[in-house]
C-alpha positions as CSV (number, residue, x, y, z in Angstrom):
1,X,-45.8,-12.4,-100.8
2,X,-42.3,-10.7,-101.2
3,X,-39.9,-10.3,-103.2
4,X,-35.9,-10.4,-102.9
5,X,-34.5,-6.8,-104.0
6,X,-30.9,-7.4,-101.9
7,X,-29.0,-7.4,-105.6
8,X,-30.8,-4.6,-106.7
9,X,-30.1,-2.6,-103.2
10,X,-26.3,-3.4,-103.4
11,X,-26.4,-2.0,-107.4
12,X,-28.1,1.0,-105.8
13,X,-25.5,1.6,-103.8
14,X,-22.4,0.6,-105.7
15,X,-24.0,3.0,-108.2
16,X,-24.3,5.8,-105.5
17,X,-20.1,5.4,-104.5
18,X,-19.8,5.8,-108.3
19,X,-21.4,8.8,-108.1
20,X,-20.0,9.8,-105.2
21,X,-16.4,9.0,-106.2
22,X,-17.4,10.8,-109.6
23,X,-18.6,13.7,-108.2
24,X,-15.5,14.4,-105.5
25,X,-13.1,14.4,-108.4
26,X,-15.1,16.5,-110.7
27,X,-15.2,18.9,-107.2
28,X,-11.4,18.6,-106.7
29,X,-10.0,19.2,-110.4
30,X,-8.2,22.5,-111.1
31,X,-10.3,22.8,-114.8
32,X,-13.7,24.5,-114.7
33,X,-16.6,21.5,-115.3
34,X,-20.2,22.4,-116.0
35,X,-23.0,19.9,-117.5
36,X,-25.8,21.2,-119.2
37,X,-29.4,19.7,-120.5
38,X,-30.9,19.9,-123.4
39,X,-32.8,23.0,-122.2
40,X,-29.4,24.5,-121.4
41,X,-30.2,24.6,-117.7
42,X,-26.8,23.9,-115.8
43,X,-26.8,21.0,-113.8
44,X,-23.6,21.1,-112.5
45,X,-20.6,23.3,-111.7
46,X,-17.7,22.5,-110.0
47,X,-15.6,25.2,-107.8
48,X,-13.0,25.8,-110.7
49,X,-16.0,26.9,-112.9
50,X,-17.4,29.2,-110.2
51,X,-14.0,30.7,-110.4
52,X,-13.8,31.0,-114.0
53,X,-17.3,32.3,-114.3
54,X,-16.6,35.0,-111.6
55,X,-19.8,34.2,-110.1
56,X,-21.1,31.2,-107.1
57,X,-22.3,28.5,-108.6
58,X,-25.9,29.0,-106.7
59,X,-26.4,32.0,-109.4
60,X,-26.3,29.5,-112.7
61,X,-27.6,25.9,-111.2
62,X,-31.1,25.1,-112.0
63,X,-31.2,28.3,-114.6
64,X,-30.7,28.6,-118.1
65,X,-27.4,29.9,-119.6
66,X,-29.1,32.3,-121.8
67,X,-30.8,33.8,-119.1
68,X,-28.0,34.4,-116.2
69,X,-25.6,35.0,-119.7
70,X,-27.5,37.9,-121.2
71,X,-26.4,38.5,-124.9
72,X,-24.1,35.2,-124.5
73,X,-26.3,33.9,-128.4
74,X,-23.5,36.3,-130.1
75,X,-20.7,34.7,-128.7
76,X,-18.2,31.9,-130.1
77,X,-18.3,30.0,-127.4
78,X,-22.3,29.4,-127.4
79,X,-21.6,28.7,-131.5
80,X,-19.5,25.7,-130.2
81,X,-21.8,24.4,-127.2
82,X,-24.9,24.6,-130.0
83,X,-23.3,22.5,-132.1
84,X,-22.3,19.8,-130.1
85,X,-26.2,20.0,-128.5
86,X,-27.5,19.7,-131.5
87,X,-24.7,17.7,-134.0
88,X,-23.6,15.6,-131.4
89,X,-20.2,16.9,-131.8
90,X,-16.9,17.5,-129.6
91,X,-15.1,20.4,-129.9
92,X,-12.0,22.0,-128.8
93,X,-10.8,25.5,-129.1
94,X,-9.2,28.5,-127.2
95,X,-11.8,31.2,-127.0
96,X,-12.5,34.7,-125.8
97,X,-15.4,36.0,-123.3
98,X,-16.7,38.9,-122.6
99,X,-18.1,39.3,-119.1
100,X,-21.2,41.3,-118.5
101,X,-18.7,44.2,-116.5
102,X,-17.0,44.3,-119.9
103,X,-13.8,41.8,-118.6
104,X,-12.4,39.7,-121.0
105,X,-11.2,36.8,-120.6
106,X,-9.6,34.1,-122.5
107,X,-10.8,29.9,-122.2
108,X,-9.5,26.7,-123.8
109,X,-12.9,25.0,-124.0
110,X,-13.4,21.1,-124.6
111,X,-17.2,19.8,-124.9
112,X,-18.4,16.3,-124.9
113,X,-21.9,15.3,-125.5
114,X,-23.4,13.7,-123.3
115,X,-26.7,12.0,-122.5
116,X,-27.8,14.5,-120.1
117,X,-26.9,17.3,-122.8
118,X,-23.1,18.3,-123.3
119,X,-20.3,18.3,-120.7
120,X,-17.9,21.2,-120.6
121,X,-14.3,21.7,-119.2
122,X,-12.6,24.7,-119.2
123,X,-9.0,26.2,-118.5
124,X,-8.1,30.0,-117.8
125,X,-5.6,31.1,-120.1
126,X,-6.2,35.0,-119.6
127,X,-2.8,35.0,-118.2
128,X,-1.2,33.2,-120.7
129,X,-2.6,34.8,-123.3
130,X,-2.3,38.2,-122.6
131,X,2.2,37.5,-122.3
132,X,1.9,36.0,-125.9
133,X,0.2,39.5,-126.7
134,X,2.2,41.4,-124.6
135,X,5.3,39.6,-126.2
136,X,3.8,39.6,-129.7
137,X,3.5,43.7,-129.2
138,X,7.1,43.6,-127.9
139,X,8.6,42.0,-130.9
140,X,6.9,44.4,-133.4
141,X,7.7,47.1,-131.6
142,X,11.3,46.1,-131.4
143,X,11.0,44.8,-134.9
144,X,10.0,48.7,-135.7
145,X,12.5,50.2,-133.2
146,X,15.1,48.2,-135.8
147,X,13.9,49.2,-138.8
148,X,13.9,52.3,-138.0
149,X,17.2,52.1,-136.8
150,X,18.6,50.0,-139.2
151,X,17.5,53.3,-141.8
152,X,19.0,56.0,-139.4
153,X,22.2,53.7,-139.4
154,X,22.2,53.3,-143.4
155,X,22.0,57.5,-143.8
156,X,24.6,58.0,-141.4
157,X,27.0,55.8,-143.4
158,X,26.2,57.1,-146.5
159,X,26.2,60.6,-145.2
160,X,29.9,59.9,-143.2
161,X,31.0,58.1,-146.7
162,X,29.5,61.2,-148.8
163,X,31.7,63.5,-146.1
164,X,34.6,61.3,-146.4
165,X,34.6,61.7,-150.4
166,X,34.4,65.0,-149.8
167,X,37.5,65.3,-147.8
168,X,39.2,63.6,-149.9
169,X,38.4,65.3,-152.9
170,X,39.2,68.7,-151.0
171,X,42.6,67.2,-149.9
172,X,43.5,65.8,-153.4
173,X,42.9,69.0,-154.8
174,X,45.1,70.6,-152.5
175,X,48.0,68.9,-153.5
176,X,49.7,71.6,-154.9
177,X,48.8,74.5,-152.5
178,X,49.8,72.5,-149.8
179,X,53.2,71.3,-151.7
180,X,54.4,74.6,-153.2
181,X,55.5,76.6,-150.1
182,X,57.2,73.3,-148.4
183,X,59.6,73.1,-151.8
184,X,60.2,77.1,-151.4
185,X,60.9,76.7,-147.5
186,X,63.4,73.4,-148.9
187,X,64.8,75.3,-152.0
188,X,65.6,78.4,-150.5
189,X,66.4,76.8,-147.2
190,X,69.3,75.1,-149.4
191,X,70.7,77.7,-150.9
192,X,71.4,79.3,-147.7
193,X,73.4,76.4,-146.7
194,X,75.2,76.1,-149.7
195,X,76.5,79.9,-149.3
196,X,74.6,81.1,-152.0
197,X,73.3,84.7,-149.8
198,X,76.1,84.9,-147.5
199,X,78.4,82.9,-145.2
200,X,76.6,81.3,-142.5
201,X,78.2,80.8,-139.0
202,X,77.8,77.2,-137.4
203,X,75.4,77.6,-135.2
204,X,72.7,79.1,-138.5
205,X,74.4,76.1,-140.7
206,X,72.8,73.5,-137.8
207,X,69.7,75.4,-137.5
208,X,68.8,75.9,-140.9
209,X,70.1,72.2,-141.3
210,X,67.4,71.2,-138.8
211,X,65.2,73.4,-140.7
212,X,65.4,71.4,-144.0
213,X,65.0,68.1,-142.6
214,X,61.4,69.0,-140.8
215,X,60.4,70.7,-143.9
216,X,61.2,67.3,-146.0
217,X,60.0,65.2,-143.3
218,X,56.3,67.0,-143.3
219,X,56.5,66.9,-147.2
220,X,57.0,63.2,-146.8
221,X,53.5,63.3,-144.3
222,X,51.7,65.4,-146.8
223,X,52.6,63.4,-149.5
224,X,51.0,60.2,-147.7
225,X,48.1,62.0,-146.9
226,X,47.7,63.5,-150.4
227,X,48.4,60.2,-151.8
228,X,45.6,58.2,-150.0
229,X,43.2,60.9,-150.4
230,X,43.5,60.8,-154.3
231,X,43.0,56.9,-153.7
232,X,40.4,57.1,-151.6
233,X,38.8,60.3,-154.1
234,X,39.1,57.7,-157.3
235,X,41.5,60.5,-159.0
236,X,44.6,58.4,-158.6
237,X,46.1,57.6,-162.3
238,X,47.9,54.8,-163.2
239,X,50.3,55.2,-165.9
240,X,51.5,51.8,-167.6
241,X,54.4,52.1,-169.1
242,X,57.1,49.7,-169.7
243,X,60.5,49.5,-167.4
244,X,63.3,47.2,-166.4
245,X,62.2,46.1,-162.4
246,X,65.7,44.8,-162.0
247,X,67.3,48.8,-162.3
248,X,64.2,50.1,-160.5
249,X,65.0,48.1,-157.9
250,X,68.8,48.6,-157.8
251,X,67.8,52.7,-158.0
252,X,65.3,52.1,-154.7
253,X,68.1,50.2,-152.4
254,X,70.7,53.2,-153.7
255,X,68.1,55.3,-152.5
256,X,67.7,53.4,-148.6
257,X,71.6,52.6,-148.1
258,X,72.1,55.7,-146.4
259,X,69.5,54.6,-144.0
260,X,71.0,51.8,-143.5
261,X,74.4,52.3,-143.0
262,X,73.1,54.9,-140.4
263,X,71.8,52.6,-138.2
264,X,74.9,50.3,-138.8
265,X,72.1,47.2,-140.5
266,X,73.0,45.1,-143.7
267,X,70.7,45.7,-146.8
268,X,70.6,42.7,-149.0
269,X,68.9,41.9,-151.6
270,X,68.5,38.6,-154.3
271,X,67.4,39.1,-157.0
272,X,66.8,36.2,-160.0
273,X,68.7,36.7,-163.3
274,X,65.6,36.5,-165.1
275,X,64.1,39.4,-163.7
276,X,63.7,41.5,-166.4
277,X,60.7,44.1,-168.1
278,X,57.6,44.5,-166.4
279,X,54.4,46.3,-167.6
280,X,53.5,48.9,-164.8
281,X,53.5,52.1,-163.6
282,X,57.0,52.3,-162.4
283,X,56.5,55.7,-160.2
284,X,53.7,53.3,-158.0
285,X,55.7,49.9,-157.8
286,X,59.1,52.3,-156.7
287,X,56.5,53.8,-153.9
288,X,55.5,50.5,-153.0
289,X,59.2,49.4,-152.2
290,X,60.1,52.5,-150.7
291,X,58.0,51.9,-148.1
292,X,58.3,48.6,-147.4
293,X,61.6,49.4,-146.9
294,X,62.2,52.3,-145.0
295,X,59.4,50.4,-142.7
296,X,61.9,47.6,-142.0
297,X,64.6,49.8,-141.6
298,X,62.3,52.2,-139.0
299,X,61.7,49.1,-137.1
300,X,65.2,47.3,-137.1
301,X,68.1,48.4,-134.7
302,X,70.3,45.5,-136.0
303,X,70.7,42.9,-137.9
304,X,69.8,43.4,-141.4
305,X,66.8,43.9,-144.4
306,X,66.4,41.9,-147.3
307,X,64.7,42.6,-150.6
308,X,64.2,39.0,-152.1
309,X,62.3,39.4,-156.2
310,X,60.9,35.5,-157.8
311,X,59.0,35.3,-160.6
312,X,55.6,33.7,-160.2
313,X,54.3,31.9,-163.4
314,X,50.2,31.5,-162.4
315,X,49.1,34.0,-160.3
316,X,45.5,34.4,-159.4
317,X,44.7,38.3,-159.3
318,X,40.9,37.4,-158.6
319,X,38.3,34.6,-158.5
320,X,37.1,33.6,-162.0
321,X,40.4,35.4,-163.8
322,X,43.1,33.9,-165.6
323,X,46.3,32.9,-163.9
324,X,49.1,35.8,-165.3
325,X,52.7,35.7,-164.8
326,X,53.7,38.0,-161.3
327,X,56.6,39.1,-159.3
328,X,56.5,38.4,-155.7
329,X,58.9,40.8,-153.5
330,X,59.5,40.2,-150.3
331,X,61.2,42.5,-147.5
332,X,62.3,40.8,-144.8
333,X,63.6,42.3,-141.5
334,X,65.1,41.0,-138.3
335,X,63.8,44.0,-136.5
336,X,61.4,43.8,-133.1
337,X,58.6,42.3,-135.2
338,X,54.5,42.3,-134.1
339,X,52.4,40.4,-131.7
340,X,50.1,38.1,-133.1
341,X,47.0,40.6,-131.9
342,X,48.4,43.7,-133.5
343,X,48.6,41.6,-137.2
344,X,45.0,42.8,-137.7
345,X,46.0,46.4,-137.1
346,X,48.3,46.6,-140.1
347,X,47.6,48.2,-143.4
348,X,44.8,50.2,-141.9
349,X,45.2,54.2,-142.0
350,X,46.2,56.0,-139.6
351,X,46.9,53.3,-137.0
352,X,49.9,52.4,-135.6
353,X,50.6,49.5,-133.6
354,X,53.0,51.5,-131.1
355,X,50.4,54.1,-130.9
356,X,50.4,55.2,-126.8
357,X,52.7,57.4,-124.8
358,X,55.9,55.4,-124.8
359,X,55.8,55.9,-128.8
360,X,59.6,55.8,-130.1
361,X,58.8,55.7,-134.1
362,X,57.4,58.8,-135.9
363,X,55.0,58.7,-139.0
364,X,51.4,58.7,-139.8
365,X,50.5,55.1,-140.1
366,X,50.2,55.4,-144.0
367,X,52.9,54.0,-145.1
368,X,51.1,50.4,-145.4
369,X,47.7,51.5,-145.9
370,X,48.9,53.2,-148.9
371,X,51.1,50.2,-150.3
372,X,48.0,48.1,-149.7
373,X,45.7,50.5,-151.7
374,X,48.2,51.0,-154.8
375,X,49.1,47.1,-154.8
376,X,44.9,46.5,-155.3
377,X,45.1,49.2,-157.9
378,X,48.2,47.4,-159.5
379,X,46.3,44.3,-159.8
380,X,48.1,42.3,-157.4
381,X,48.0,41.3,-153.4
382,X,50.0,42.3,-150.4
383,X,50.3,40.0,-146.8
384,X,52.4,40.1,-143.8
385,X,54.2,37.7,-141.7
386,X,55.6,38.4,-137.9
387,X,57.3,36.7,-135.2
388,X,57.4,38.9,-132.2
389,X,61.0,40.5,-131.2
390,X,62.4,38.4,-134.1
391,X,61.4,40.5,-137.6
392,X,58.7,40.7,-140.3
393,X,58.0,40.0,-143.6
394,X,56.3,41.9,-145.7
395,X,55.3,40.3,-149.4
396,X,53.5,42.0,-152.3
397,X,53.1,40.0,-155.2
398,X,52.3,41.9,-158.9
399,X,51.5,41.4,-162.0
400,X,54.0,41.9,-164.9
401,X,51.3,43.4,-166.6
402,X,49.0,45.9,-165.0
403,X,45.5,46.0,-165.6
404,X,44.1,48.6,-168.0
């Protein structure tokens, strides 16, 4: 008697390929694969997992994982495979290990259970993980390195601005130590000229001429410097008083004109007929002018300056205050004006824009630094405008009445 088995043969085999087929991808894949029972005996390995386990794959197949994994109970990753022997679980998670030569290495670990026990597949990420450490160190440290620079920084700025008050308290309170023997040098200088002590002979009239002039030129400097130090100090005072801006501003161009007419320019100025009392400190708003004008006139070879006053019904001194009537002057000049990327440079102390070795104007560069500084005080705004080699404009607008 026999019996046909030719279907069962040919499922035999197709079931082999499968295997085979199954078996030479799980061989060829770059992730570690290992399949253990139910009595945690491996029964298969792959060569990624011999690699990953640091060890051939004859040392584990056929044994238990507790026994060629001494101490491996304690570990995460035997938490996870337990569970999913025993719950019937998947898991996935990136986990440490600790080899038994004390490496450490780092595994993103996916198990599957399966019939035959649980399934496991496996990536090295000891690599990986130890850049996001090593990056993770780097940006605290650097996070530290910038703290603690960030607080070296902020004492050195308020050391340099305690040092900077200090000098300018020290310089403001040396106003009249510094002042007193530049009048003498001027006053007695004078009467010499005038005859007073003697005759003079030409040649000690020019010398003692040029003698004067340097003295009240370096009163002038001192005077700047002395007046931004007392700004910059706080002890500036304003004194409000009320005056007639229309004859202070006659008595300023009266004081220029010689300038002018020196160099052979045209001073101008227009001036509204309702220009009339304003509530200031006159001695400041007179500075102001001054040297706005005698700026223009430094900077102008020909052509002319012009001193243009309007009254300005609702100007804004400051966000959130009320609009209060103004005066906006203007000085206007035809002289060699600036280039749009010196603008910035203006109003800032001790810069000046023609600053390097072909220099051809004298001062100290704080002459607008110190009109900006008494305009804030004043309550009001100062701006600029420029057209290169064809003049500037320089316009401060104030308030009719000063702030108390």
């Amino acid at each position: 008697m026999g019996i046909d088995i030719s279907e069962r043969k040919a499922a035999e085999l197709a079931l082999q390929k499968s295997e085979q087929r199954y078996r030479s991808t799980l061989d060829n894949i770059l992730e570690g694969c290992q399949l253990l029972d139910f009595d945690w005996r491996y029964l298969y390995l792959n060569d990624a997992a011999s690699i990953q386990n640091r060890r051939p794959n004859a040392d584990l197949l056929g044994h238990r994982m507790q026994d060629v994994w001494p101490g491996i109970e304690q570990s995460r990753v035997f938490a996870l495979i337990r569970r999913c022997m025993e719950e019937r679980l998947p898991f996935h998670e990136e986990t440490e290990f600790i080899f038994p030569t004390g490496h450490r290495g780092w595994f993103d670990v996916r198990g599957q259970p399966v019939p035959e026990g649980v399934f496991l597949l496996s990536i090295d990420i000891t690599e990986r993980h130890e850049a996001e450490m090593a990056l993770r160190e780097l940006n605290e440290s650097l996070e530290a390195k910038v703290a603690t620079r960030t607080t070296e920084l902020e004492a050195a700025r308020v050391h340099a601005e305690a040092a900077d008050r200090l000098k300018s308290a020290f310089l403001a309170t040396m106003s009249h130590e510094l002042r007193t023997p530049l009048n003498s040098i001027i006053g007695f200088t004078g009467i010499l000229l005038q005859g007073l002590a003697g005759p003079l002979n030409p040649e000690q009239n020019k010398q003692l001429g040029m003698v004067r002039t340097s003295a009240r030129h370096l009163l002038e400097l001192i005077n700047d410097v002395l007046d931004l130090s007392k700004i910059e100090a706080g002890q500036l005072e304003l004194r409000a008083t009320p005056f007639d801006l229309r004859a202070s501003i006659e008595r300023v161009i009266a004081t220029v004109k010689p300038q002018t007419e020196a160099k052979g320019l045209m001073l101008t100025t227009v001036l509204p007929p309702e220009l009339g009392a304003m509530l200031s400190d006159q001695r400041r708003v007179d500075q102001i002018l001054l040297n706005l004008l005698n700026n223009a006139i430094k900077f102008t070879d020909q052509g002319q300056v012009t001193l243009t006053a309007e009254p300005v019904q609702d100007f804004h001194p400051a966000p959130g205050m009320q609009p209060q009537p103004a005066v906006r002057l203007s000085v206007t000049d035809t002289g060699i004006g600036i280039k749009p990327e010196d603008i910035h440079k203006l109003f800032q102390p001790f810069r000046q824009i023609d600053s390097g070795p072909t220099r051809q104007h004298e001062g100290t560069g704080l002459g607008l630094a110190i009109c900006r500084r008494l305009t804030t005080l004043l309550g009001g705004e100062i701006s600029a405008a420029s057209e290169w080699s064809k003049g500037s404009t320089f316009t401060v607008i104030l308030p009719l009445q000063a702030p108390a």
